[in-house]
N, C-alpha and C positions, 0 to 999 in steps of 0.2 A: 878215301877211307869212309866206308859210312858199319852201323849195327845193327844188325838183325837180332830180335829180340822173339823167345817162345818161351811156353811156360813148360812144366811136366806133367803136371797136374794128378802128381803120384799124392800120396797121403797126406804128405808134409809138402805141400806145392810149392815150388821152386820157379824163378827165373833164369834163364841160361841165357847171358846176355853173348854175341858172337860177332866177333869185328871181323870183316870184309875186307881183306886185299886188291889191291889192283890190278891181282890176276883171276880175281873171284873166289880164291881159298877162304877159305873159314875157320877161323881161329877161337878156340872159347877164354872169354876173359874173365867172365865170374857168373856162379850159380848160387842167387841168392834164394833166402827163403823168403814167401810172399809175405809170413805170418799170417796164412791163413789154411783150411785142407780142398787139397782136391779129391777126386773121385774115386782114385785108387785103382784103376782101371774098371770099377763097378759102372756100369751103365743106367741112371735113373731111370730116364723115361723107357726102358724094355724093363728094369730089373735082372738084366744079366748079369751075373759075377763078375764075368770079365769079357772084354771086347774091343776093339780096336775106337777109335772117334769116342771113346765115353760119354765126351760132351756133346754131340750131335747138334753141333753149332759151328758157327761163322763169327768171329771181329770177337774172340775171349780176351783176345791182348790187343790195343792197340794207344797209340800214340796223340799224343795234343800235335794241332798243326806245326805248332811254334817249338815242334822238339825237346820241351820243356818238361814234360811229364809220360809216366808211362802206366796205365791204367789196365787192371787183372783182376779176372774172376778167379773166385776160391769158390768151385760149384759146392765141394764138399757141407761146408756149413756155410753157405748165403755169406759171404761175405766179399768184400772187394777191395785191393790193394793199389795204393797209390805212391810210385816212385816218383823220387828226383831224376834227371837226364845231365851230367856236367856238358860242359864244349866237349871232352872228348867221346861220351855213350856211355859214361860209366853211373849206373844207377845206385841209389840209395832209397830206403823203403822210406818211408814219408808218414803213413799213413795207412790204416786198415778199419775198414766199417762193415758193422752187418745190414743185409739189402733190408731188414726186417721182414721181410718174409720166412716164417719158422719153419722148420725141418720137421719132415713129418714121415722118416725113416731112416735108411743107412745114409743118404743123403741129401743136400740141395742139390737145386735144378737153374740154381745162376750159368747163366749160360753166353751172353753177348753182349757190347760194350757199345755204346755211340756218345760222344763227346760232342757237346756244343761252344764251341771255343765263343762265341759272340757271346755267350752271358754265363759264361762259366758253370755249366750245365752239362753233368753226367747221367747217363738214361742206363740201366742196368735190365733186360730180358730174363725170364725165368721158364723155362719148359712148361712149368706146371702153373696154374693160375689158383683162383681171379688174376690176383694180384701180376700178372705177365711181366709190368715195367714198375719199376723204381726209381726215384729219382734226386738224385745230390746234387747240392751246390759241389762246386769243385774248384777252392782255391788257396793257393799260395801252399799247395802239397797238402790239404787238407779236406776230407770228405766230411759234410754234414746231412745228412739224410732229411729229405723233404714231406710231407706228409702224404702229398699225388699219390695216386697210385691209377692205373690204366690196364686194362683187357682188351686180348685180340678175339675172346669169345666172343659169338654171332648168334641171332634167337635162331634155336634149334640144335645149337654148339655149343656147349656152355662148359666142355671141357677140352679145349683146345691145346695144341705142341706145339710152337715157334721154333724157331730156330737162331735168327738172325735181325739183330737190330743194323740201322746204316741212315745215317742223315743225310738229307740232297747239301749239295758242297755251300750252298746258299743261306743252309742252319734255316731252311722254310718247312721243312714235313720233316716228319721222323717215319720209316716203313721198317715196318714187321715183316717175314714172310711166317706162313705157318705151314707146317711140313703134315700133322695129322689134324685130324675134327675132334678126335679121343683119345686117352692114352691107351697107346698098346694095350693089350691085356690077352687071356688064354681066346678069345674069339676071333682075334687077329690084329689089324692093322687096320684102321680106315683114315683112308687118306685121305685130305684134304684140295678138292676139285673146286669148290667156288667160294668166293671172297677171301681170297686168299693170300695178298696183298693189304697188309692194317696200314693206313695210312696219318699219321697227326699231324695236325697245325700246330708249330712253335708257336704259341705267345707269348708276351712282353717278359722277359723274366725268363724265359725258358721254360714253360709250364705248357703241358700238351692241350692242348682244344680233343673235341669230338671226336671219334676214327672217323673214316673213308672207309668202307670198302670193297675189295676192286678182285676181278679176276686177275692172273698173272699170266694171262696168253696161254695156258696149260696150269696140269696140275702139279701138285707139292714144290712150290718156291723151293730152294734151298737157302741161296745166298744171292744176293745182289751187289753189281758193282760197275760205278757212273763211269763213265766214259771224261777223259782227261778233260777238262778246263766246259765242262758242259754240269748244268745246274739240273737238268732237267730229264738228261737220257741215258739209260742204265740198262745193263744184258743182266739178265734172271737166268742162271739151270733150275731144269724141273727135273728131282729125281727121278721120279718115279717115269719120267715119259724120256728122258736116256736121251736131253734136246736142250736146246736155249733157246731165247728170244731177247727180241731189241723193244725196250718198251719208253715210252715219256708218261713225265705226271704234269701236270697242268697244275697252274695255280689255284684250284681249288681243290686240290688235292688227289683230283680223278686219275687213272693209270691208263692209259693207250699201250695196247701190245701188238705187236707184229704178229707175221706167221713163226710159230718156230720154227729149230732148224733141227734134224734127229738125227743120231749119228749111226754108223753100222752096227748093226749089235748081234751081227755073225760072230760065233767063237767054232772054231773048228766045225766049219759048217751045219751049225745048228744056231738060230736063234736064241740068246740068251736075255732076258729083259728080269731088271732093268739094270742098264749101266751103273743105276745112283751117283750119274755126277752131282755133286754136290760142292764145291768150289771154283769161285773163278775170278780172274786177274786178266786186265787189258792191256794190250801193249801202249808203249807212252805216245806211240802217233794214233791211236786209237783206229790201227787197221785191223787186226786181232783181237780174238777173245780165247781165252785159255782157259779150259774146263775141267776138272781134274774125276775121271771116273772112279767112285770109291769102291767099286763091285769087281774092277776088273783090274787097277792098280795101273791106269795108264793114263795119258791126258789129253786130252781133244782140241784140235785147232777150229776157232770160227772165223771165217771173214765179216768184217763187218762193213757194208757197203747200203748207199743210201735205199736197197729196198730193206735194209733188215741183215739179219743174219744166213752164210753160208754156210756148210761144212767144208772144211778145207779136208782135215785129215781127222777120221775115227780114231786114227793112233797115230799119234805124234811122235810116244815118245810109252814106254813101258818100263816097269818098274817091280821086279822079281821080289815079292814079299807076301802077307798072310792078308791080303786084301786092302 
């Protein structure tokens, strides 16, 4: 038996906590409220009313190692919720703090979560900046809000999109990807091609050092995600280039990336670009990488073999819905 846990991230944001059979069914056992708001299906960083990914992030919910706690964004009003976990997955709200980053329209732009269980250290990402990261102690189901605050903007970028926070398994860097250089607006979209991997040094305390930063082997990072029982090496999708890559960071923070790897992006015989994979998950023998296309509603197989990444399959596996 294990629980998969996701949020709604409707108005009044909610947790849908769902136990796991051991036939792989899915069972819902309770849908709490975060006590905080999500987005309502408003989309911040476009300003769209309504839209599928509101959040246009990676890691909004995720878990302490020690199964002990469960930790959510409320993009709505900057805030962030903190559960209990009992022995069986059943959760209890704990806790709720604002990132202190102010709202400065129909929403925040809280957006991804990375936990540093070695010193009891939560790192909260924000779409919009300066302010991109925030940072709470985090104990005993209790958030207290730190005074840090850290930017993934670059001289020449000074309005940067993130996406996704993710700590190396080791609690040594903290990496950012950033998805745009500016936010959207009526002139279009500019996406973000270099330095585009924010990389930080954990110090003593859990307190970020200096960025790094780094190309991501292509353009607009998405999401990252390390490779089982390795500290160091991690597959990136690049939306916008409809590809992944196998990269390492070095102990000084620096990023090595492979060739990518790009998947078919024929739809009924016409090129469609871009896929926007934008999520991905690695098999537990870490032969696989699983790419989920958000453009096309389908999911890409990679092999992962010591030059780097392959494509196995452009479609894996499809999924009849509104993108």
């Amino acid at each position: 038996m294990s629980n998969i846990y996701t949020q709604t991230n409707e108005a009044e944001n909610k947790i849908i906590n769902f136990r796991q059979g051991a036939d792989g069914r899915l069972t819902e056992v309770q849908r709490l409220p975060t006590g905080g708001r999500g987005t309502g299906g408003y989309t911040p960083v476009t300003g769209e009313e309504s839209s599928p990914d509101s959040l246009i992030s990676s890691n909004s919910v995720i878990a302490s190692r020690d199964k002990k706690y469960l930790f959510a964004v409320n993009a709505g009003n900057n805030t962030v919720s903190c559960f209990s976990i009992d022995a069986d997955g059943t959760l209890k709200l704990s806790d709720v703090q604002g990132t202190g980053n102010e709202l400065s329209g129909k929403s925040g732009t809280a957006n991804s979560l990375a936990y540093n269980d070695a010193d009891g250290t939560l790192y909260v990402l924000h779409s919009f900046g300066p302010n991109h990261i925030r940072t709470f102690t985090a104990m005993g189901g209790k958030l207290t809000l730190r005074p840090q605050t850290r930017s993934v903007n670059s001289p020449g970028s000074l309005d940067r999109v993130p996406t996704q926070l993710v700590l190396t398994p080791d609690n040594k860097f903290l990496i950012a990807s950033v998805l745009f250089d500016a936010r959207p607006s009526e002139a279009g979209l500019v996406l973000a091609k270099d330095k585009t991997l924010v990389t930080f040094p954990i110090m003593m305390g859990g307190g970020l050092g200096d960025p790094v930063f780094n190309d991501a082997g292509g353009i607009t990072p998405f999401a990252n995600c390390f490779l089982n029982g390795s500290s160091d090496t991690f597959v990136t999708v690049l939306a916008a280039e409809s590809s992944a890559v196998v990269s390492t960071i070095g102990p000084n923070g620096i990023v090595a990336s492979g060739k990518s790897a790009k998947i078919d992006t024929t739809i009924d015989g016409k090129v469609s670009e871009p896929s926007e994979i934008c999520w991905i998950s690695v098999s537990e023998d870490n032969r696989y990488a699983f790419g989920t296309n958000f453009g096309y509603g389908t999911v890409s197989t990679f092999k992962i073999g010591p030059d780097g990444l392959a494509v196995r399959a452009s479609t894996a596996a499809r999924e009849t819905g509104d993108g």
